[in-house]
C-alpha positions in Angstrom: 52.9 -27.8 63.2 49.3 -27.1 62.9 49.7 -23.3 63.4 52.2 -23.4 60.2 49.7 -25.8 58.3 47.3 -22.6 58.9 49.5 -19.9 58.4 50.6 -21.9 54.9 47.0 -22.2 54.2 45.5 -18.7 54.4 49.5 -17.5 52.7 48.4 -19.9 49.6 44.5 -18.3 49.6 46.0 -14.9 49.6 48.3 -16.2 46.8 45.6 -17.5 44.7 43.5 -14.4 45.3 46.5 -12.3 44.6 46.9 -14.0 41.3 43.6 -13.5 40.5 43.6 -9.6 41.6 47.0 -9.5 39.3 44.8 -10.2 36.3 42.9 -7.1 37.2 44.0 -3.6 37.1 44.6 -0.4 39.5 46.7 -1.2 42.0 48.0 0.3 45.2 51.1 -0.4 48.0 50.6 1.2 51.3 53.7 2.1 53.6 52.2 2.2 57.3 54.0 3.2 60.9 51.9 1.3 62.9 50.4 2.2 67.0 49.4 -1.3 68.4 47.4 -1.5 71.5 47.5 -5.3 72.8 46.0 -6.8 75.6 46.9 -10.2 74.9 46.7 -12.9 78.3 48.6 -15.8 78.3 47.0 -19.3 76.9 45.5 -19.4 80.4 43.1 -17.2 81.9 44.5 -17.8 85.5 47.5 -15.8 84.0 45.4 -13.2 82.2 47.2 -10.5 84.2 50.2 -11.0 82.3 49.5 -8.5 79.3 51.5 -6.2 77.0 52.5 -3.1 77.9 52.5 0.3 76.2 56.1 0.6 75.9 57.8 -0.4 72.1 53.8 -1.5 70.9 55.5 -0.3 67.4 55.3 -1.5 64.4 55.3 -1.0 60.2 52.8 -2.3 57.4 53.1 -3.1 53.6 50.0 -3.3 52.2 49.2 -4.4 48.8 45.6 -3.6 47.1 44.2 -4.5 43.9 40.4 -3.0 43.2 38.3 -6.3 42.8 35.0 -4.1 41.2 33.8 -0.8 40.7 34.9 1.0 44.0 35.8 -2.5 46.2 39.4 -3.2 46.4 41.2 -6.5 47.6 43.6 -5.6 50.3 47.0 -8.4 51.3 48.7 -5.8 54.6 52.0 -7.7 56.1 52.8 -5.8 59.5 55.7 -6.3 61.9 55.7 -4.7 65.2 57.1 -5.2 69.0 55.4 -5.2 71.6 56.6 -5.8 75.5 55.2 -7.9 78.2 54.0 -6.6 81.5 56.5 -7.0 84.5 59.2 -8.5 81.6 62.0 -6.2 80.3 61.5 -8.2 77.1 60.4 -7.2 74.2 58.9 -9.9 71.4 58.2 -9.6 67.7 54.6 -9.5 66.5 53.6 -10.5 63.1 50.0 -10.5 61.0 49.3 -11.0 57.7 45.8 -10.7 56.8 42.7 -10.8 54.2 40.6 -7.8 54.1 37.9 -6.1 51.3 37.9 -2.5 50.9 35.3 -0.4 50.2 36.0 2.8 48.9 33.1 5.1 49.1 34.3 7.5 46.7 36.1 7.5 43.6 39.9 7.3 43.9 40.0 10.6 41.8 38.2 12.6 44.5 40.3 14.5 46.7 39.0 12.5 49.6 39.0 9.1 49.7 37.7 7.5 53.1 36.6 3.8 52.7 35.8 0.9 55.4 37.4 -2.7 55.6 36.5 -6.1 57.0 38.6 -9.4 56.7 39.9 -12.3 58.0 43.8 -11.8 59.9 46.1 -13.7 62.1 48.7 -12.6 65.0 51.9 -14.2 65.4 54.2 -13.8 68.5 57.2 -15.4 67.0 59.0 -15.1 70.7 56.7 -16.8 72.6 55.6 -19.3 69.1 52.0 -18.4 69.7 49.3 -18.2 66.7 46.0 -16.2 66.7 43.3 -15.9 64.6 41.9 -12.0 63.6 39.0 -10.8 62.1 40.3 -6.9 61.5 37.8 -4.3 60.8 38.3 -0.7 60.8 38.0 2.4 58.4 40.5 4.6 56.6 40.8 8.3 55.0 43.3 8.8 51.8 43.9 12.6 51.0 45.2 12.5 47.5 48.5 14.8 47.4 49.7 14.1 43.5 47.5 12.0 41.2 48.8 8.8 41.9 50.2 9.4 46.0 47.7 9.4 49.0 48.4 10.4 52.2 46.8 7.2 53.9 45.5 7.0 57.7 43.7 4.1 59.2 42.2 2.4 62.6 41.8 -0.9 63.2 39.9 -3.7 65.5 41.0 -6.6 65.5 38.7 -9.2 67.1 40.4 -11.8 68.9 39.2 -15.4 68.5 41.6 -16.5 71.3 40.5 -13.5 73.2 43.4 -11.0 72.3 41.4 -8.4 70.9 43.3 -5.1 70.2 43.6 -1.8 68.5 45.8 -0.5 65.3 46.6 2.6 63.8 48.5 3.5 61.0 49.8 6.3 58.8 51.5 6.6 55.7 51.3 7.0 52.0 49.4 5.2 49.2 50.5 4.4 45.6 48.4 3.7 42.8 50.0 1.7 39.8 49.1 -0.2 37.2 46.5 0.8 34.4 42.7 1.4 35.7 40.2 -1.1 35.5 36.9 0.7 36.4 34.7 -1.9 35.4 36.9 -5.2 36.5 36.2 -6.7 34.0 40.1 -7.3 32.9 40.3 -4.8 30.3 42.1 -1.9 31.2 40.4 1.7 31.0 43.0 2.9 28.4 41.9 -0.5 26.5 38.3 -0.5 27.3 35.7 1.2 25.0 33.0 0.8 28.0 35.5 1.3 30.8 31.9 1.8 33.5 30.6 -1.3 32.2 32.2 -5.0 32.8 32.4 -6.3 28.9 34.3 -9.1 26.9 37.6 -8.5 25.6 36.2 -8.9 21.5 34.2 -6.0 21.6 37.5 -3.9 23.4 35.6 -4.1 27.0 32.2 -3.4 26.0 29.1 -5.7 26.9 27.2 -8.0 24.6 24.1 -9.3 26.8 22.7 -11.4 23.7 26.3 -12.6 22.8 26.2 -12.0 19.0 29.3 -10.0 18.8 27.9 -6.3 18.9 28.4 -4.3 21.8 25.0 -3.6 24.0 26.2 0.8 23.1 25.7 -0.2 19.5 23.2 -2.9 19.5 19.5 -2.3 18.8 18.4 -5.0 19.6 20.7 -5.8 22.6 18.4 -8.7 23.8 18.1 -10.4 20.8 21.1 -12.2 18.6 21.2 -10.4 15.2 23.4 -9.2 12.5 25.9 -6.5 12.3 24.9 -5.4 9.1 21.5 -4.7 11.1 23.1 -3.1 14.1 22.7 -6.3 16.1 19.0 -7.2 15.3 17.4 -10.5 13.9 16.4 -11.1 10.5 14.5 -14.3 10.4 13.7 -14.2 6.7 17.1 -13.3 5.7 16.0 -10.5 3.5 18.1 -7.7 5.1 15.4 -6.0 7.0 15.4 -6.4 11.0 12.6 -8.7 12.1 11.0 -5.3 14.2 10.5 -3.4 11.3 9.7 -6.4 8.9 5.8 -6.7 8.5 6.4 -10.1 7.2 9.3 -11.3 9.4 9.3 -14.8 8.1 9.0 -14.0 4.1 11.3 -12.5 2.6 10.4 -9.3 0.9 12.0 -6.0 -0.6 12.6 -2.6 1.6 9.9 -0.8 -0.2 7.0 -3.1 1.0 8.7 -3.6 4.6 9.8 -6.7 3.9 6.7 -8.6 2.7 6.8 -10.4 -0.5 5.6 -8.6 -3.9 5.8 -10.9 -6.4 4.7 -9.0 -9.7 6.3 -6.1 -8.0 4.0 -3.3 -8.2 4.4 -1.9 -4.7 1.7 -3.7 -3.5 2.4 -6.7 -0.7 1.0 -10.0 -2.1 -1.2 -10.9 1.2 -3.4 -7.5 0.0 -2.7 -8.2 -3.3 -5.6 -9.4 -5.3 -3.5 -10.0 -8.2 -0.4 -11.0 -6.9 1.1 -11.8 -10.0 0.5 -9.3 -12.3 1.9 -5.7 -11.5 -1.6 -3.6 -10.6 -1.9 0.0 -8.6 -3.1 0.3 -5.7 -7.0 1.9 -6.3 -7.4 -1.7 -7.7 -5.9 -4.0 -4.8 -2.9 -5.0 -6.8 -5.0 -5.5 -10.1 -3.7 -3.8 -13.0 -6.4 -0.8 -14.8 -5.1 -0.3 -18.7 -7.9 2.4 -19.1 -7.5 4.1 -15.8 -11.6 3.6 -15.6 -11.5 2.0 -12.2 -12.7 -1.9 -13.3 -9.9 -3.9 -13.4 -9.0 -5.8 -16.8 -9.9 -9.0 -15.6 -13.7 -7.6 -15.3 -13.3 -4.9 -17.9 -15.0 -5.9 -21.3 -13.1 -3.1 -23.1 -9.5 -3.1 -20.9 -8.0 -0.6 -23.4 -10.7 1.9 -23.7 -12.3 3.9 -20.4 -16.2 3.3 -19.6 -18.4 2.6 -17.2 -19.4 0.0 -14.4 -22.9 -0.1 -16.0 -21.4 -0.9 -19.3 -18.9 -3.5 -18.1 -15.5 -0.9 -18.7 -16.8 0.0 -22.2 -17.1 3.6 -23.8 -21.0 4.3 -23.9 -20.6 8.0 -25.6 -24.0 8.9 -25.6 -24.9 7.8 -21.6 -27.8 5.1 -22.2 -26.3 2.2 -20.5 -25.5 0.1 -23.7 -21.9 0.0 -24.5 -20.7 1.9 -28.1 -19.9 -1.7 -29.6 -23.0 -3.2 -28.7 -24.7 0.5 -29.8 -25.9 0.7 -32.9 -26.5 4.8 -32.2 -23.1 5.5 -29.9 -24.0 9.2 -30.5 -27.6 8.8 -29.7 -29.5 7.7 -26.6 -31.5 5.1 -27.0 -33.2 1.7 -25.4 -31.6 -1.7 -25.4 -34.6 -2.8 -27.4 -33.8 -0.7 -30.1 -30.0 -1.4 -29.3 -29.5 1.7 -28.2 -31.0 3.5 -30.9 -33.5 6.6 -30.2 -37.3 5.4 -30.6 -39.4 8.3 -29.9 -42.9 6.5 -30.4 -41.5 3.5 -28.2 -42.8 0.9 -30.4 -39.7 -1.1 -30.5 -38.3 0.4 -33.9 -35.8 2.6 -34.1 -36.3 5.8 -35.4 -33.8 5.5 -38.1 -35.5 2.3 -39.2 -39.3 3.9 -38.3 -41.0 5.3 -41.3 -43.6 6.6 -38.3 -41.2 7.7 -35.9 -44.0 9.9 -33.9 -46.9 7.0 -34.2 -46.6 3.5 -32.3 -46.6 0.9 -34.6 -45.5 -2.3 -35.8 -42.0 -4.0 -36.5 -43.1 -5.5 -39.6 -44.5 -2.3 -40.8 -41.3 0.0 -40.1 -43.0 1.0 -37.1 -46.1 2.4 -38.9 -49.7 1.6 -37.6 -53.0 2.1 -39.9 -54.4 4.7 -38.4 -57.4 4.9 -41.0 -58.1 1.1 -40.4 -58.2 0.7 -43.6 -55.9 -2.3 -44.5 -53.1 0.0 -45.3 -50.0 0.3 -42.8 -49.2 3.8 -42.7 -45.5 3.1 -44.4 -47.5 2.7 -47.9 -50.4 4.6 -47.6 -50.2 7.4 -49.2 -53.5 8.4 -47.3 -52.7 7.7 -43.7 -55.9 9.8 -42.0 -58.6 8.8 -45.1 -59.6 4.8 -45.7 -59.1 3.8 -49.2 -58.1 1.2 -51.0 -55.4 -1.2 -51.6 -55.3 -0.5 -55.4 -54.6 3.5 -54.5 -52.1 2.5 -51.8 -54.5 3.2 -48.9 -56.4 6.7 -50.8 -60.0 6.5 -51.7 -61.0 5.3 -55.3 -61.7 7.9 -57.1 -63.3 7.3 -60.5 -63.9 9.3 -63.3 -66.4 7.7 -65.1 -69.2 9.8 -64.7 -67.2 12.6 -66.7 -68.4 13.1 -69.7 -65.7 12.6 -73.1 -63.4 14.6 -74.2 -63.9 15.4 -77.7 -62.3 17.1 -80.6 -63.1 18.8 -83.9 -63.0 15.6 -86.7 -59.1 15.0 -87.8 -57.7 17.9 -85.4 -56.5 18.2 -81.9 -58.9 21.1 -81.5 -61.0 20.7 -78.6 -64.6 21.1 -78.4 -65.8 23.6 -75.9 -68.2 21.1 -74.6 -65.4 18.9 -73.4 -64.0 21.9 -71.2 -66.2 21.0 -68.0 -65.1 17.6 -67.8 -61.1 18.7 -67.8 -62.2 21.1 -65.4 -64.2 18.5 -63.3 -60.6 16.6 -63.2 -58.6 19.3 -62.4 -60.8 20.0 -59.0 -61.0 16.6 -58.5 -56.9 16.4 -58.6 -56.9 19.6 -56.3 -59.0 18.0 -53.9 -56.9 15.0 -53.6 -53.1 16.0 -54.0 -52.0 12.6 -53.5 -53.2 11.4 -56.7 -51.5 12.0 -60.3 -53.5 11.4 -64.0 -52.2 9.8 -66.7 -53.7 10.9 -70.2 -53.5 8.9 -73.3 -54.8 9.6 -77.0 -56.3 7.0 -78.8 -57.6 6.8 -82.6 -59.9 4.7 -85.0 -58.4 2.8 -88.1 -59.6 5.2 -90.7 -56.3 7.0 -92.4 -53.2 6.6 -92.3 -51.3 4.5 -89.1 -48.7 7.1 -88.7 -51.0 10.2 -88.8 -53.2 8.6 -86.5 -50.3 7.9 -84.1 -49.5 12.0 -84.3 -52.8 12.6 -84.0 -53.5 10.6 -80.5 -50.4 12.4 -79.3 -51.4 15.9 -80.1 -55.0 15.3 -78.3 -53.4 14.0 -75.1 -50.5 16.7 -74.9 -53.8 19.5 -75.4 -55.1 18.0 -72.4 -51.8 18.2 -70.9 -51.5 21.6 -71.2 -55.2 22.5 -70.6 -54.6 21.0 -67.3 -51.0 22.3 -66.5 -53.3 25.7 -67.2 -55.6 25.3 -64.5 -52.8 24.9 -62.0 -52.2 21.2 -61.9 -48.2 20.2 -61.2 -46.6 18.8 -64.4 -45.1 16.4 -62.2 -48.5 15.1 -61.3 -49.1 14.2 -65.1 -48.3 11.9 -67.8 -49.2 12.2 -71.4 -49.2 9.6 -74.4 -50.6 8.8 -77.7 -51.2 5.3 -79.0 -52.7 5.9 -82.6 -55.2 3.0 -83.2 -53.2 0.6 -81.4 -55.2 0.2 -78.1 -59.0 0.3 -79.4 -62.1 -0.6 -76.8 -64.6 -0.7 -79.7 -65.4 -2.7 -82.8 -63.8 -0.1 -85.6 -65.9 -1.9 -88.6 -68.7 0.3 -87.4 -69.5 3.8 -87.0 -70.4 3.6 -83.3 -67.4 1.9 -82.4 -65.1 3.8 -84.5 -66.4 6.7 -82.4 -65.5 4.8 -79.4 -61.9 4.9 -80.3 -61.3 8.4 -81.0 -61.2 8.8 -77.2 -58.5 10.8 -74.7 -58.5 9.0 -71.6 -57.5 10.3 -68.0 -57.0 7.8 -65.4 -56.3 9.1 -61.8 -54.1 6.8 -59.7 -51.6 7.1 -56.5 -48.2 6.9 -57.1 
């Protein structure tokens, strides 16, 4: 009963492993004649001469093989035989059923197939009702013949628990059936996408080390769960670019700044974005340049019109450092203390504004000095280099009263030759000082009549005029009027002051 219990045992593992090699693919039967070579004693050793002869030691073998992995093979072998007790004309039935891997060491396409085996077996002499446990090992050789039909030899040991070792050969032919499974991994070669590689039956046989349903062949990132949409990588951010070619894996961010954010979109990623929310170019760190002057238009006082650092991004046409709207000579170079305004004498006055452009001087004189020291800033005197006087706008007085009068015949404008050298003494003395002009004026007594006297005192002073104008003097540098008896300087109830006032005047004064 115990020896059935076993055999039961080791026939429901074989079962069980059978069922489990039925889920697999590329299978084989084996059709043996067997050549058994027993030497099996009796329970006894005092009877250990009583052994098997060589006589009838025949015997067949179905084996059935399903490969397990790659080149290993499962392998359930049933074998009947006879064999025939020494000094006994009987002959008994021997049975074994046994357990055994296979290893194939080359591919069950080569021509050649030899391969080695160890398992676990049992003997059964169902004459004599004894039981032994085998552990069989051996080697075989398969010489393929048609694609699918081996010519199959093999030799056997079987070691002998109970101390009935013994040898087995065999030869025969070897089927394959059933779809190949290279990989074992369940999913038959004609089914399996990866048929080398064990893989899960979603991806059609192919593996999927990181499990996020895209097959290792297709997956870039085959260690990492990702999307399919990004050939199997991560995208932490979610913004459709893989985590290993996202600069900013954890923000989400557009293709064209590799994924980092850009706000005010302008190409420019905000974390080197200096103004991340207005669209800039890249010369200004993300800050946007209207004027294309390289100062950005939060530091540029004139963000529409190109200038200079110096001048704060303002035009400054003429180059002095003060901007054209501060520059009240954009054309002109010029100090900021003229506000940008030429100043040639640098005395703080422009030189549009300095009457002495060429001579320091002073602001409150339009930048004339006085150079004579005489009182008289330059800008009104009319004699500059010579001291003078106030009255003649800076010239030297010049008076006249040391010429002599000018006199005419009695009741004519005829003048007397004495009064010659004293026109000609004022016609020197204007040569000698151009700045100065004359002014004549005729004058009468009271005698006659008011209206004569008045064309009389006109006549006089246009003789001198043109006595003058004669000796070279500029008209422009003369005046002549009469005034009659209008303007006298003497009492005209007497003779000596009515001579008085029969007079020309010339008075010589700067303009």
């Amino acid at each position: 009963m115990k020896k059935l219990l076993t055999i039961l045992c080791l026939a429901g593992t074989l079962l069980l492993l059978q069922s489990e090699a039925f889920a697999q693919s590329n299978q084989s039967l084996s059709f043996r004649g067997l050549f058994n070579n027993y030497i099996n004693p009796s329970p006894t050793w005092e009877n250990w001469e009583q052994v098997y002869t060589d006589a009838e030691q025949r015997g067949v073998e179905i084996a059935y093989g399903h490969r397990i992995h790659n080149r290993t093979w499962l392998v359930v072998p049933v074998k009947f035989g006879t064999a025939q007790y020494a000094n006994s004309n009987r002959i008994n039935l021997i049975g074994n059923l046994d357990m055994l891997l296979q290893s194939n060491l080359t591919s069950n396409k080569s021509l050649v197939v030899p391969s080695l085996h160890l398992g676990l077996g049992s003997t059964w002499d169902f004459d004599r009702d004894e039981f032994d446990f085998n552990i069989p090992a051996g080697a075989g050789l398969n010489l393929r013949i048609l694609p699918n039909l081996y010519l199959s030899a093999q030799t056997q040991y079987r070691f002998s628990i109970e101390n009935r070792p013994g040898w087995q050969h065999g030869l025969g032919l070897t089927i394959l059936f059933g779809e190949e499974d290279r990989d074992g991994d369940g999913i038959s070669d004609s089914n399996d996408n990866c048929p080398d590689v064990p893989g899960v039956k979603e991806l059609m046989g192919c593996p999927d080390r990181d499990g996020d349903g895209i097959s290792d062949n297709s997956d870039q990132c085959p260690d990492v769960a990702g999307l399919a949409n990004l050939m199997g990588c991560p995208d932490r951010d979610g913004d459709g670019i893989a985590d290993s070619d996202d600069n900013c894996p954890d923000d989400k961010g557009p293709v064209e700044t590799k994924g980092c954010p850009d706000r005010d979109g302008d190409g420019i990623v905000d974390v080197s974005d200096e103004c991340p929310d207005v669209a800039g170019i890249a010369a200004m760190k993300g800050c946007p340049d209207a004027d294309n002057d390289g100062i950005t238009d939060a530091q540029d006082k004139c963000p529409r019109e190109a200038g200079p650092a110096a001048t704060m991004g303002c035009p400054d046409r003429d180059g002095d450092g003060i901007s054209d709207k501060d520059d009240k000579c954009p054309a002109d170079k010029g100090p900021a203390s003229t506000m940008g305004c030429p100043d040639r004498d640098s005395d703080g006055v422009a030189d549009k504004d300095d009457v002495c452009p060429d001579k320091k001087g002073d602001s409150a004189h339009k930048g004339c000095p006085d150079s004579d020291g005489d009182g008289v800033f330059d800008d009104t005197d009319r004699c500059p280099d010579k001291p003078g006087v106030v009255a003649q706008r800076g010239c030297p007085e010049i008076k006249l009263d040391r010429i002599k009068p000018i006199q005419f015949e009695t009741g004519k404008d005829i003048l007397l030759k004495k009064s010659y050298a004293s026109l000609d003494e004022v016609v020197n003395t204007l040569k000698a000082n151009p700045e100065y002009t004359v002014t004549i004026s005729g004058h009468t007594d009271n005698v006659g009549d008011d209206a004569v006297n008045q064309s009389l005192s006109e006549r006089r002073a246009k003789v001198c005029y043109d006595y003058l104008l004669g000796k070279g003097v500029a008209a422009a540098r003369m005046t002549s009027a009469g005034y009659g008896e209008t303007r006298p300087v003497a009492d005209n109830n007497t003779a000596a002051g009515k001579e008085k006032n029969r007079r020309v005047e010339l008075e010589l004064f700067v303009k």
